[in-house]
ROTORBA-112314 format. One record per residue (C-alpha): residue in one letter; x, y, z. Coordinates in nm, 4 decimals. Each point is the difference from the previous one (the first is absolute). Example, Ala and Ser with C-alpha at 12.3 -4.5 7.8 and 13.67 -1.06 7.14 Angstrom:
BEGIN
+-------+----------+----------+----------+
: semar :       c1 :       c2 :       c3 :
+-------+----------+----------+----------+
:     a :   1.2300 :  -0.4500 :   0.7800 :
:     s :   0.1370 :   0.3440 :  -0.0660 :
+-------+----------+----------+----------+
end
This chain:
BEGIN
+-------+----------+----------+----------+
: semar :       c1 :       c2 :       c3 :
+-------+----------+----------+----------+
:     x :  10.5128 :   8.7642 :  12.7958 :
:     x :   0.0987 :   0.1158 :  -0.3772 :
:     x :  -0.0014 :   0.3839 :  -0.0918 :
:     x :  -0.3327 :   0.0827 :  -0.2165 :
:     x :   0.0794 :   0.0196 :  -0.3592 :
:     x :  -0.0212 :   0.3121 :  -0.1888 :
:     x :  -0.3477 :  -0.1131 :  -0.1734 :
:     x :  -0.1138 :  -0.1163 :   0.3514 :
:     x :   0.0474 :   0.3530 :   0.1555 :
:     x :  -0.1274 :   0.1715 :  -0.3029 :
:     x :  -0.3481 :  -0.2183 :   0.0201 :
:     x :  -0.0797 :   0.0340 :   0.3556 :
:     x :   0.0386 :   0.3746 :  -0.0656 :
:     x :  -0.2129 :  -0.0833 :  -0.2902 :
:     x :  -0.3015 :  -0.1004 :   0.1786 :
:     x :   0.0052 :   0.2706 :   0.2756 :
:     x :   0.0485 :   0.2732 :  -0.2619 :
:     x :  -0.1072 :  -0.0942 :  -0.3934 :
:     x :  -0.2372 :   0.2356 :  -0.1051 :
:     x :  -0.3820 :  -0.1334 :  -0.0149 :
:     x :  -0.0513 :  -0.0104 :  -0.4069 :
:     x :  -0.2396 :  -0.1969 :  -0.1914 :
:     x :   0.1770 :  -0.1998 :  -0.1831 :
:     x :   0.1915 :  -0.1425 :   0.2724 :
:     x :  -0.3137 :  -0.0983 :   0.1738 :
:     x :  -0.0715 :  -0.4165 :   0.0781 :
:     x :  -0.1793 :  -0.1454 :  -0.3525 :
:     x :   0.0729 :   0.2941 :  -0.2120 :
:     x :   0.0819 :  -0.1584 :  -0.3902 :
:     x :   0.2715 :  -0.0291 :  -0.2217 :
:     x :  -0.1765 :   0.2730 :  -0.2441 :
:     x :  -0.0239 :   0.2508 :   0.2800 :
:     x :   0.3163 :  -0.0296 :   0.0498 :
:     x :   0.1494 :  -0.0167 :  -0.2984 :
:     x :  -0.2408 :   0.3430 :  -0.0762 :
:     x :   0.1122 :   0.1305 :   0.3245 :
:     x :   0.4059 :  -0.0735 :  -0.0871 :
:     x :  -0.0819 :   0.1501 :  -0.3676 :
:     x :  -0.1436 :   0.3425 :   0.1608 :
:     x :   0.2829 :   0.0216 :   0.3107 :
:     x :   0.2524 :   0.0521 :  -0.3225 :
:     x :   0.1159 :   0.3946 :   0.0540 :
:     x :  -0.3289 :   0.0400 :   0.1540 :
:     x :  -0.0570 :   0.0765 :   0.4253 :
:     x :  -0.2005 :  -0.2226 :   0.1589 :
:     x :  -0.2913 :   0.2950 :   0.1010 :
:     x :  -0.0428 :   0.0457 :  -0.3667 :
:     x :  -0.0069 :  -0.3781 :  -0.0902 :
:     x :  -0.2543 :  -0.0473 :   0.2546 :
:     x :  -0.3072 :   0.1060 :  -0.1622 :
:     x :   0.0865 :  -0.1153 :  -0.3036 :
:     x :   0.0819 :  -0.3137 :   0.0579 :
:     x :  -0.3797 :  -0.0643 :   0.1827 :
:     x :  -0.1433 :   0.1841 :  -0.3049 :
:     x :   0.1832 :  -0.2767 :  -0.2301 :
:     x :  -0.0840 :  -0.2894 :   0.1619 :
:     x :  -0.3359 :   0.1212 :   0.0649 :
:     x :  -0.0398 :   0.0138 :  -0.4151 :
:     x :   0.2188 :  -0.2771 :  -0.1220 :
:     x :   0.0120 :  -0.2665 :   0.3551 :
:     x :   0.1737 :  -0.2443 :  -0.2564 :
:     x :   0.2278 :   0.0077 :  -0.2724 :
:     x :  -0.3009 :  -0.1466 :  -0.2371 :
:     x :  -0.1868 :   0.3351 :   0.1116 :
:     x :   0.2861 :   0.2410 :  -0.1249 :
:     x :   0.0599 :  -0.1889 :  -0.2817 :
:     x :  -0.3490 :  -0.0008 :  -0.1781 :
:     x :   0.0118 :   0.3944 :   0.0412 :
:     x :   0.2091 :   0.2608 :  -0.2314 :
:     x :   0.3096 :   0.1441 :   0.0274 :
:     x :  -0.1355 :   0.3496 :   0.0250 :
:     x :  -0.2163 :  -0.1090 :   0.3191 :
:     x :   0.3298 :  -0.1007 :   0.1834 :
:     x :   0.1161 :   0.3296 :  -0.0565 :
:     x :  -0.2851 :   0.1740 :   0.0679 :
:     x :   0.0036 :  -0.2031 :   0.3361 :
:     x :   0.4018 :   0.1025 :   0.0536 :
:     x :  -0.0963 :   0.3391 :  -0.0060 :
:     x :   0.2576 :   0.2066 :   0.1580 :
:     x :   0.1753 :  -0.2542 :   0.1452 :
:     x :   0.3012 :   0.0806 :  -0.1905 :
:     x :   0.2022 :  -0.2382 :  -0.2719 :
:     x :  -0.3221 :  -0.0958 :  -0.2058 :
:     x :   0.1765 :  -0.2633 :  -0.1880 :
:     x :  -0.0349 :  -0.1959 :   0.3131 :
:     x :  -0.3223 :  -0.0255 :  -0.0777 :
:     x :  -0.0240 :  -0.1644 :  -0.3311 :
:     x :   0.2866 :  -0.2063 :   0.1002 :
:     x :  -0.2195 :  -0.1356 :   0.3049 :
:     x :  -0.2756 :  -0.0288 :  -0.2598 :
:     x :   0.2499 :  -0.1988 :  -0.2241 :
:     x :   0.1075 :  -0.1954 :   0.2513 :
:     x :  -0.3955 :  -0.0786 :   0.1468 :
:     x :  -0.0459 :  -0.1255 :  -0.4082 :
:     x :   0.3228 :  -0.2447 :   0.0401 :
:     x :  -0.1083 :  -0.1490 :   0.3045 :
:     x :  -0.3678 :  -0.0979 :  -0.1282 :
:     x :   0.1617 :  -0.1317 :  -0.3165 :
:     x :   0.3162 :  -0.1912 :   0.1519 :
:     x :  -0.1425 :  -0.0760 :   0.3088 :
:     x :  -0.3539 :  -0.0256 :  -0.0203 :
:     x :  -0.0433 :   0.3349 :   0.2547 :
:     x :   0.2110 :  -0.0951 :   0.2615 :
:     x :   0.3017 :   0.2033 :   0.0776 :
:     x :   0.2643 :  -0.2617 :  -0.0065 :
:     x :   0.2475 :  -0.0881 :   0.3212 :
:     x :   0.2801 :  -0.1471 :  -0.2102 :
:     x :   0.2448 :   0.2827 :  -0.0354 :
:     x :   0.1196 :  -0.0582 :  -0.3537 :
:     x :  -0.3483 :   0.0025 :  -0.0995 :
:     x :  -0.0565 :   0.3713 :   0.1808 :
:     x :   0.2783 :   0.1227 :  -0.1442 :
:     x :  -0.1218 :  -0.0788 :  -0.3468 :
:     x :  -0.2853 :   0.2148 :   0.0433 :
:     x :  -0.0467 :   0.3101 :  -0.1700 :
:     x :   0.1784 :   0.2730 :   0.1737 :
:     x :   0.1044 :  -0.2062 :   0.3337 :
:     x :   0.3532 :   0.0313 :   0.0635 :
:     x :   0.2401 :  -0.1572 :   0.2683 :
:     x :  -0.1513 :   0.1810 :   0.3115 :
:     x :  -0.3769 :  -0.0093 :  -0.1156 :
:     x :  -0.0001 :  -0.3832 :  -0.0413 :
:     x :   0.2007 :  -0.0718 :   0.3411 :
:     x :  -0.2160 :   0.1867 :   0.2175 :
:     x :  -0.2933 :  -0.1911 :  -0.1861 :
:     x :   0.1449 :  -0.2853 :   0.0309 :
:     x :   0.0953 :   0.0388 :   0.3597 :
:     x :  -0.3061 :   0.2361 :   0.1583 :
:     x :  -0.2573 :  -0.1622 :  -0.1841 :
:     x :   0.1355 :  -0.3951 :   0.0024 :
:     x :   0.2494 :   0.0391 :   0.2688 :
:     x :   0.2943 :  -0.1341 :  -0.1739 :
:     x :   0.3825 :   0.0444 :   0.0706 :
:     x :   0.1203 :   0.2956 :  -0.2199 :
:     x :   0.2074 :   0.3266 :   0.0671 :
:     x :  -0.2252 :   0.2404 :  -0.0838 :
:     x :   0.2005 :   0.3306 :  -0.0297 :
:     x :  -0.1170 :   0.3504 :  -0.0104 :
:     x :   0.1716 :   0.3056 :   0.0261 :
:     x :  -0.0858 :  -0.0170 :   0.3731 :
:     x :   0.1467 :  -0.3288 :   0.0751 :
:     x :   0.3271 :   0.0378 :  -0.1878 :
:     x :   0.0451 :   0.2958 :   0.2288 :
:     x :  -0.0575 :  -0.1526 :   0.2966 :
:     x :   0.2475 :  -0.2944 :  -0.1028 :
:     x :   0.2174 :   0.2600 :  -0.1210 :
:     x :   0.0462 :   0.1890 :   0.2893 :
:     x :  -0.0742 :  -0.2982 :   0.2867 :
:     x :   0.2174 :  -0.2685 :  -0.1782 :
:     x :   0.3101 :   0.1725 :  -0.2090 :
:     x :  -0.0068 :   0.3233 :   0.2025 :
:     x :  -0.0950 :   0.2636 :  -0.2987 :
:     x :  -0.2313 :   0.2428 :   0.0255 :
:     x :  -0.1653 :  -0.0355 :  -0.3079 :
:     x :  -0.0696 :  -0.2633 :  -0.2787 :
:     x :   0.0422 :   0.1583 :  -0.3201 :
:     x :  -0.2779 :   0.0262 :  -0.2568 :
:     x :  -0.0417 :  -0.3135 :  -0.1278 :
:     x :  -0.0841 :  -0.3696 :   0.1190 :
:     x :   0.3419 :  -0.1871 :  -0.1128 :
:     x :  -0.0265 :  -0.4011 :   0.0246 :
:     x :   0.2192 :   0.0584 :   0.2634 :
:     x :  -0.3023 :   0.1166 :   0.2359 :
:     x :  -0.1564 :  -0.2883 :  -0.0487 :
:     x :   0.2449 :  -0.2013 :   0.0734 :
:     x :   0.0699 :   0.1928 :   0.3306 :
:     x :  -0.3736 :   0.0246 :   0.1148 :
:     x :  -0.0776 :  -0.3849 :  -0.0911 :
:     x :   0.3012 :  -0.0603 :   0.2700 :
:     x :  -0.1852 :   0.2008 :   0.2678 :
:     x :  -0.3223 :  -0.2295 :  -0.0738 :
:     x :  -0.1252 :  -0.2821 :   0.2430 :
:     x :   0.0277 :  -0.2888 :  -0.1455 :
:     x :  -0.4121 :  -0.1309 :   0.0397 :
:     x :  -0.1918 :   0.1832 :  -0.2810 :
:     x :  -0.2856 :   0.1622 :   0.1889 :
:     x :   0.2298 :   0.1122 :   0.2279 :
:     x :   0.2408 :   0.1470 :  -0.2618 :
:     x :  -0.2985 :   0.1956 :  -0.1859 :
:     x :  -0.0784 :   0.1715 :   0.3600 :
:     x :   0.3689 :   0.0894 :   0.0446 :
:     x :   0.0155 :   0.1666 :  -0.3643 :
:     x :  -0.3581 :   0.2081 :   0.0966 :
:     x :   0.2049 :   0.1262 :   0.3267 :
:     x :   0.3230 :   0.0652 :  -0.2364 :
:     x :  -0.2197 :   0.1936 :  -0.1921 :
:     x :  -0.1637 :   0.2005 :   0.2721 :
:     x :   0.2436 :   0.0972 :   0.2333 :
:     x :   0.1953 :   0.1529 :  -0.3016 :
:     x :  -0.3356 :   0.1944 :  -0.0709 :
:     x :  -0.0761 :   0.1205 :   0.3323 :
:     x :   0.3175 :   0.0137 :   0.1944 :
:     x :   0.3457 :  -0.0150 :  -0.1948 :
:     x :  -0.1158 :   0.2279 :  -0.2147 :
:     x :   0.2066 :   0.1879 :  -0.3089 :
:     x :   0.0315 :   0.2938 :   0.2569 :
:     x :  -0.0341 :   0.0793 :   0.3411 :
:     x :  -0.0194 :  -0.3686 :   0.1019 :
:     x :  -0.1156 :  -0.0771 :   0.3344 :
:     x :   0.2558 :  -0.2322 :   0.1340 :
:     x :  -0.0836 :   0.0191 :   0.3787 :
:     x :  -0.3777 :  -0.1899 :  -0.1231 :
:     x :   0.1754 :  -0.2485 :  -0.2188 :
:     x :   0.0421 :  -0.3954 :   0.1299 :
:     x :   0.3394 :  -0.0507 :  -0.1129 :
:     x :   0.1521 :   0.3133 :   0.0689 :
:     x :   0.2628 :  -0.1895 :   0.3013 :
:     x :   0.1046 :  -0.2389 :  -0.3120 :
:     x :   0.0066 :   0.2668 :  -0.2980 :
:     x :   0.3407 :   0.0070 :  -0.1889 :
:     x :  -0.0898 :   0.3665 :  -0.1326 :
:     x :  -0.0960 :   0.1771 :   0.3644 :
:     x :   0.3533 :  -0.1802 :   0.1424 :
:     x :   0.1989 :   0.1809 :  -0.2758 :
:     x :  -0.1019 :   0.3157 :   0.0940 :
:     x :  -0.1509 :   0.0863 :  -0.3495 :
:     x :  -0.2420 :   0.2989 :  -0.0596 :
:     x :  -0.3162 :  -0.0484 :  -0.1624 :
:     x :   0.0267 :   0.2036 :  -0.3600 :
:     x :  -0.1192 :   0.3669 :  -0.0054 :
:     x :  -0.2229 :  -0.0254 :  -0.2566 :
:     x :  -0.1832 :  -0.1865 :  -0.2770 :
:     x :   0.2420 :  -0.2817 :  -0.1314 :
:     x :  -0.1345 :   0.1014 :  -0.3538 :
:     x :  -0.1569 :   0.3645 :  -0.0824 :
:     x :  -0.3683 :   0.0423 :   0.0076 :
:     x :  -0.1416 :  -0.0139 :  -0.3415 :
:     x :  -0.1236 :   0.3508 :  -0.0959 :
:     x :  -0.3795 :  -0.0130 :  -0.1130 :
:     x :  -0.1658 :   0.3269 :  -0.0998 :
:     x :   0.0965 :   0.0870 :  -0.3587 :
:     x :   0.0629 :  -0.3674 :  -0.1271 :
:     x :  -0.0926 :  -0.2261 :  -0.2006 :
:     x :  -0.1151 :  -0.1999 :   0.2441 :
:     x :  -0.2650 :   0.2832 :   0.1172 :
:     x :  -0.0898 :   0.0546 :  -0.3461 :
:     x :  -0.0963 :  -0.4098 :  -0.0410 :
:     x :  -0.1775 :   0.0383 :   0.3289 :
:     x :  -0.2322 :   0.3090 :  -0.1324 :
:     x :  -0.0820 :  -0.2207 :  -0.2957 :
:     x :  -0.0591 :  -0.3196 :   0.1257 :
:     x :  -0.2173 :   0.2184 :   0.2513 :
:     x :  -0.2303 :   0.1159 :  -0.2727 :
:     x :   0.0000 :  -0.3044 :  -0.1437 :
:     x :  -0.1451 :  -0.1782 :   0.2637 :
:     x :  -0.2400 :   0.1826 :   0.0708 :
:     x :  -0.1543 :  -0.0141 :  -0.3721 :
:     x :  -0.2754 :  -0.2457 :  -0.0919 :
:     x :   0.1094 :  -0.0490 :  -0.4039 :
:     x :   0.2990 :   0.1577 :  -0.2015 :
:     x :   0.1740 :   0.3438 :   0.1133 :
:     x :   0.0310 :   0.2090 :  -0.2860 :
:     x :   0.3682 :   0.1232 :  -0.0295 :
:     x :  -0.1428 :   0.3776 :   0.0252 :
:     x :  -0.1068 :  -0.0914 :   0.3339 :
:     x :   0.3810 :  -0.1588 :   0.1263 :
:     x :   0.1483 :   0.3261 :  -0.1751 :
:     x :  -0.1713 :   0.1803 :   0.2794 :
:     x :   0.1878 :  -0.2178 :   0.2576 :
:     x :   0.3396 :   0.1774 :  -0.0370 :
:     x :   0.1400 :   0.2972 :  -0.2021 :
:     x :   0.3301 :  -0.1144 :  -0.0914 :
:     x :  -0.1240 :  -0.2052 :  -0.3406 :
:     x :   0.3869 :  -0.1886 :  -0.0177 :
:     x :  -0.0395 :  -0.1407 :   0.3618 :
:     x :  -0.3761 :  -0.0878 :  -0.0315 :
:     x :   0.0431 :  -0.1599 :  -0.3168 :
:     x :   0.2919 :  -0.1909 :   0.1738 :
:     x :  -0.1504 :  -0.0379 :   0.2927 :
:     x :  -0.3339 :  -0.1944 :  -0.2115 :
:     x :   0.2050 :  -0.1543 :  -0.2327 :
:     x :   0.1768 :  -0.1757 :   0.2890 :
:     x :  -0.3297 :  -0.0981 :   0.1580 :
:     x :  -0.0689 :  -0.1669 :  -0.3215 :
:     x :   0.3242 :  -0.2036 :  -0.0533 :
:     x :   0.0123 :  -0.0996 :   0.4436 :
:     x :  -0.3853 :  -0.1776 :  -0.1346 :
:     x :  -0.2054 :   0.2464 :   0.2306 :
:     x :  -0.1600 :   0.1601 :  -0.2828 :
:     x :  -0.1037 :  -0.0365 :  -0.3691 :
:     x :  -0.0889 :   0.2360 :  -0.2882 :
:     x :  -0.3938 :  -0.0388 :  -0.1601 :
:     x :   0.0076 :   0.0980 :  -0.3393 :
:     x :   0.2476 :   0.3154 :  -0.0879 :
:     x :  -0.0971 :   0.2673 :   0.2631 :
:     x :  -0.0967 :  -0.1926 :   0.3348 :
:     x :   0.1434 :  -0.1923 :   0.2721 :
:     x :  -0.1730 :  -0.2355 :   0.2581 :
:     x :   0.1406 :  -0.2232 :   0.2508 :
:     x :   0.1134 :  -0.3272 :  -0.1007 :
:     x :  -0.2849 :  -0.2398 :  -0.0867 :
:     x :  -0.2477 :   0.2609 :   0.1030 :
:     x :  -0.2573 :  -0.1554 :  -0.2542 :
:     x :  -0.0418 :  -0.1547 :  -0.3560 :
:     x :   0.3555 :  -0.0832 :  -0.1212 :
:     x :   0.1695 :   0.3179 :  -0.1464 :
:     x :   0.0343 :   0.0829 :  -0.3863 :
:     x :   0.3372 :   0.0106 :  -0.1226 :
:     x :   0.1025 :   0.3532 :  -0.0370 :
:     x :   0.1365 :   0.1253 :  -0.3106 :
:     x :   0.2720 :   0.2795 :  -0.0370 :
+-------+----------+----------+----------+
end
């Protein structure tokens, strides 16, 4: 009898292990989990988790999101974090009614023409939610490729076509089949072979791993810095947009002023909420979330 592949020891682990989350359940849609892959994006799953039940609970289709504003996705984001994801998901819920009559579509050229659905989003669509053969790479699975297949400990920052290349190689070759081994990829890079500390005695291919028989250590710490947050701009567009959401009509720019003391950084901070399409002046002394009512007057300087 033949050694079990890679993918084969990786999915029975899979099924004994994977982490019970909704939009992995039997039946869920295409839109959940396109919503679901949208949210995951430098987001933990125990934040996503509400969120993405309070979406679909609002907007169940793409129709649903798309007849609403783009102030009500952001209001719905909340503190999620990233709130361009929002109106991109809001974008991309307007495509699919008008190019595809409200169905996400399973052809992957046709995901990856939708509004802000790039390489990764549209081949975990296209194989969680149609169960199609695609490498779907993460940072998680190009680490566990990485370190199981060429022996390094880590990946690097940035999916190279390279990775796809590599992970499509590790696929079965029957769809369905290949879309389950890609979840487990996925997974045991998230749970076990972790960025640090991982836990190599628990992991299914830890007999065949080229990076445990070289002896390697694990890196220290953080393969990139953690961003710092208190004091930036990013905390200064999260006050505002935090006001701004909460407002029924136009926020008069005396109330934003109140926000932050620094007037530079605030005014940078709103003036960049206004170029990213989160937010748009009313008038010449008030600000309100973007397509938060009547279309806006021009304003004059």
């Amino acid at each position: 009898m033949s050694e079990p592949t890679f993918a084969t020891q990786v999915t029975r682990w899979y099924e004994q292990n994977a982490r019970d989350l909704p939009w992995r359940e039997p039946g869920v849609g295409a839109w959940a989990i396109l919503v679901s892959e949208v949210m995951l994006q430098q987001t933990p799953v125990v934040r996503v988790l509400p969120a993405w039940h309070a979406w679909l609970t609002r907007w169940p289709t793409p129709a649903a999101l798309a007849a609403d504003t783009p102030a009500e996705a952001i209001r719905m984001w909340g503190r999620l974090g990233y709130p361009r994801r929002a109106v991109r998901l809001r974008d991309c819920a307007v495509a699919i009614v008008e190019r595809h009559g409200g169905e996400v579509p399973d052809r992957l050229d046709q995901l990856l023409a939708l509004p802000g659905v790039g390489t990764y989003t549209a081949r975990a669509v296209a194989a969680f939610a149609y169960g199609q053969r695609h490498p779907v790479v993460d940072t998680n699975v190009r680490r566990v490729v990485c370190r199981a297949i060429a022996g390094e400990p880590d990946a690097g920052p940035t999916t190279r076509p390279a990775d796809l290349v590599a992970c499509e190689e590790l696929l079965p070759a029957e769809p369905a089949a290949a879309a389950l081994a890609s979840a487990a990829f996925m997974e045991l890079g998230a749970i076990v072979c972790t960025a640090r500390s991982p836990r190599c005695p628990q992991c299914p291919v830890e007999s065949t791993c080229a990076w445990r028989a070289s002896g390697q250590e694990a890196p220290a710490g953080p393969t990139r810095r953690p961003q710092r947050y208190a004091g930036t701009d990013r905390q200064v567009r999260g006050l505002l947009l935090a006001v701004l959401r909460e407002a029924t009509g136009p926020v008069p720019h005396q109330r934003l002023d109140q926000v932050w003391s620094d007037d530079v950084q605030r005014a940078r901070a709103l003036a960049g909420l206004v170029t990213d399409g989160l937010v748009e002046p009313v008038g010449e002394d008030a600000f309100r979330l973007l397509g938060d009512g009547p279309p806006a007057p021009v304003p004059t300087y």
